[in-house]
N, C-alpha and C positions, 0 to 999 in steps of 0.2 A: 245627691245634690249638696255642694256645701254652701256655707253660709251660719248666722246667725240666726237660731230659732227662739223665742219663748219671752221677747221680750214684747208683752203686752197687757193689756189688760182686758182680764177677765169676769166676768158677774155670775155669780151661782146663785141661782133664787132657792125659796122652799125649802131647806135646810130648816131641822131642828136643833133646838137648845137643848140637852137632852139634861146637864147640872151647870153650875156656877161656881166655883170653885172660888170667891175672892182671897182667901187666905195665901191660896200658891198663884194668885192671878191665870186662872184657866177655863175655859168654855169648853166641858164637850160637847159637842156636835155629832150629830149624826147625818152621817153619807161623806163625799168625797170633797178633798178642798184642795184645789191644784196649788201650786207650787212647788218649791225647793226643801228641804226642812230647813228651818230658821229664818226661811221669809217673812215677810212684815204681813200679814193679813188685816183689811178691814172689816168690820161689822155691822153694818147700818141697819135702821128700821128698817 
């Protein structure tokens, strides 16, 4: 089927912070974080 897919918004809970990296501005995370690479991701409480 065509069309346009993937433009919406998604919420992943229960994700870990696994380090903080402020020097290179980086979070890793552990588990899976959908998008694109170079997508905008947010982080909230």
């Amino acid at each position: 089927m065509a069309g346009q897919m993937g433009n919406e918004r998604v919420t992943v809970q229960n994700l870990q912070v696994i380090k903080v990296l402020p020097e290179h501005n980086l979070l890793v995370i552990k588990g899976s974080i959908p998008g694109a690479k170079g997508s905008i991701v947010i982080v909230e409480k």
